[in-house]
N, C-alpha and C positions, 0 to 999 in steps of 0.2 A: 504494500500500500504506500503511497507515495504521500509523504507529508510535505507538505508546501515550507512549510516556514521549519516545521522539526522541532517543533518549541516542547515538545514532551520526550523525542529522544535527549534535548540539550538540555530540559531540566536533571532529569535522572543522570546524565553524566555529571552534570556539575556536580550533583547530591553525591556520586559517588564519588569522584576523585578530592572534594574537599574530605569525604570520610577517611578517603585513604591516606591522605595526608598528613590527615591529624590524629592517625592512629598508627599509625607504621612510621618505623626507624627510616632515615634521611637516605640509606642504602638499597630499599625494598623496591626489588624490580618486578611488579607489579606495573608501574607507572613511569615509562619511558620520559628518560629528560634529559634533553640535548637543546643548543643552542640555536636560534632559528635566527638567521640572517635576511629569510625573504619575507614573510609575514611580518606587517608593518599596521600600526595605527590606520585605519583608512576612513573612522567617522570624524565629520569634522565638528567635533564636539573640542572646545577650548583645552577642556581639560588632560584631551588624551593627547591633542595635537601637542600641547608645553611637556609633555613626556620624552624625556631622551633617550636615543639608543636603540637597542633590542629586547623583545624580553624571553625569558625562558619559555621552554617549549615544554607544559606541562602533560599535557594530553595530543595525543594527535591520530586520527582514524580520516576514511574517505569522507566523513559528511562533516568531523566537528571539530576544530584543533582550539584548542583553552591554551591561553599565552599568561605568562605570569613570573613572578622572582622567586625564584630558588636558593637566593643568596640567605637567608636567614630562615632562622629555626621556624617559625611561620611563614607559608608557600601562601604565597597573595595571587590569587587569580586577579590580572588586567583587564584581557579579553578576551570572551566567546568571538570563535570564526563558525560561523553553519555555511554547509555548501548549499549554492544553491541549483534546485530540480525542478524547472520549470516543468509545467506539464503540458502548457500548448507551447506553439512558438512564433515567430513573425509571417513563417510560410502558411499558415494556416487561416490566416485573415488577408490573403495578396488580393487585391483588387483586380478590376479587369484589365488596364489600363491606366498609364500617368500622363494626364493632359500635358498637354503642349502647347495650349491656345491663347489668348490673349488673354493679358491680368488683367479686370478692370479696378477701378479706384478703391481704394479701401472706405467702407461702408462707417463712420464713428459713430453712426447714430442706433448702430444696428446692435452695441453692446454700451455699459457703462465703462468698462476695463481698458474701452477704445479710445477714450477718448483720456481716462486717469492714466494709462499707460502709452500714449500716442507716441514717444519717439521710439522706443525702443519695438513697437510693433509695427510701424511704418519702415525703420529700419531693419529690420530682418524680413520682413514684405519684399522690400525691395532688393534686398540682396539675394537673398534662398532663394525665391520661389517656392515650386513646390518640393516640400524636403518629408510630405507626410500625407498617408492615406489618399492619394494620387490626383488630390488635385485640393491641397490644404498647403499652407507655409503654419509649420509649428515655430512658435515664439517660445520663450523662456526667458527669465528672470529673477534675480537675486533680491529678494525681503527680507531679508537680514540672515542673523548665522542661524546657519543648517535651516535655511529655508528657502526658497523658488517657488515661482510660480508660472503660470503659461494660458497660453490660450492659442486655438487655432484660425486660422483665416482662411476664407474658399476663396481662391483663385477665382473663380468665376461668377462670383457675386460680389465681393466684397467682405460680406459680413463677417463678422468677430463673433468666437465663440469661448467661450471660459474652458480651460482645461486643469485638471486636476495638480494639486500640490505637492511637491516632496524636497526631500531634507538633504539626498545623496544624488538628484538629477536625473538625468532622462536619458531614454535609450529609444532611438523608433527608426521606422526606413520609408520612406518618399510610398513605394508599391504596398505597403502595408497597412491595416488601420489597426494594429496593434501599438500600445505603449507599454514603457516598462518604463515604472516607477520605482526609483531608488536602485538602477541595476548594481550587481556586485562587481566585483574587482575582476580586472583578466582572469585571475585565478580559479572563478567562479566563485570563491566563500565574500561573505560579506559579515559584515562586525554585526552581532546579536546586542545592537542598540532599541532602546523602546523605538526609536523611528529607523534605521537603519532598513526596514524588512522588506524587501524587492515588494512591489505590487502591480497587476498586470491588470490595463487598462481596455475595454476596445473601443472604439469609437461608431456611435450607434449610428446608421445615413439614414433613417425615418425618422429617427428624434431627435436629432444633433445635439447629443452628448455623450458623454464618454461614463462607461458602465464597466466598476470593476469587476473582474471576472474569478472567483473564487474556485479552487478545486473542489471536485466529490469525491467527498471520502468513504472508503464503503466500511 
């Protein structure tokens, strides 16, 4: 069964490797620890970013590696990494085609957000094009720390649409009406922050808006 987020295999791990920790001698190899040079801070939360260095590789498996100090008698978990398993993908919402046609004017009246956020959606209008769901110019912007916002634009109307918000940014392709909300690292894992958690968006073309799409878990 495929858990999205894993938030009940990464609780039980945590539960168990703090138990192990604080119950077994600093030697017990039970609990692999070696020094991890790749796995880095990746939420841009203040406090992890003013963190120096590396940290100890306390746990590490295919779906969940827990970073933390090993240097003292108490092993301080830093970071939960969960991999992430999406279960649809961008091929699975391709459209038929990506317009090619004439832009016409951007529409300000046709949203509130058009006209409070007008340079930076007039500029990426004009630059991109279409860069989403095959005939939209997706926008993005910065509302302060670990926050962004967005809204898409139809090429061929004009009109401004609100698009959903997130903390780690945005992933999407021109041919696709799929979003991904908060994608993870190259590596696939992404930091198990309360906001941190990938979310997969689609973009509805009967209701024009974007519905996030949740897995069935049996």
């Amino acid at each position: 069964m495929n858990n999205y987020f894993q938030k009940v295999t990464l609780t039980a791990i945590l539960s168990l490797v703090a138990l192990c920790i604080s119950c077994e001698p600093r030697k017990q190899k039970d609990v692999a620890i070696e020094k991890s040079t790749v796995l880095k801070p990746i939420s841009t939360d203040s406090t992890q970013q003013n963190r120096q260095g590396t940290s100890d590789t306390i746990y590490s498996s295919e779906t969940v590696k827990i970073l933390g100090d090993t240097t003292s008698a108490k092993h301080k978990i830093d970071y939960a990494y969960v991999k992430f398993e999406p279960f649809i993908g961008f091929s699975d919402f391709k459209v038929d085609a990506v317009y090619e046609g004439k832009h016409v004017p951007l529409d300000y009246k046709s949203n509130p957000i058009a006209k409070e956020f007008k340079t930076i959606i007039t500029e990426t209008y004009n630059k991109e094009g279409v860069n989403f769901g095959g005939h939209y110019t997706f926008v993005k912007w910065g509302c302060g720390s670990a926050c962004q916002s967005s809204a898409i634009v139809d090429v061929r109307t004009g009109k401004v649409y609100e698009g959903p918000g997130a903390a780690q940014g945005y992933s999407f392709e021109k041919d696709s009406r799929m979003l991904l909300v908060n994608p993870p690292e190259d590596n696939g894992f992404f930091a198990d922050c309360a906001y941190c958690h990938p979310e997969i968006y689609i973009w509805n073309e009967q209701t024009k808006a974007f519905e996030q799409r949740l897995p069935i878990l049996d």
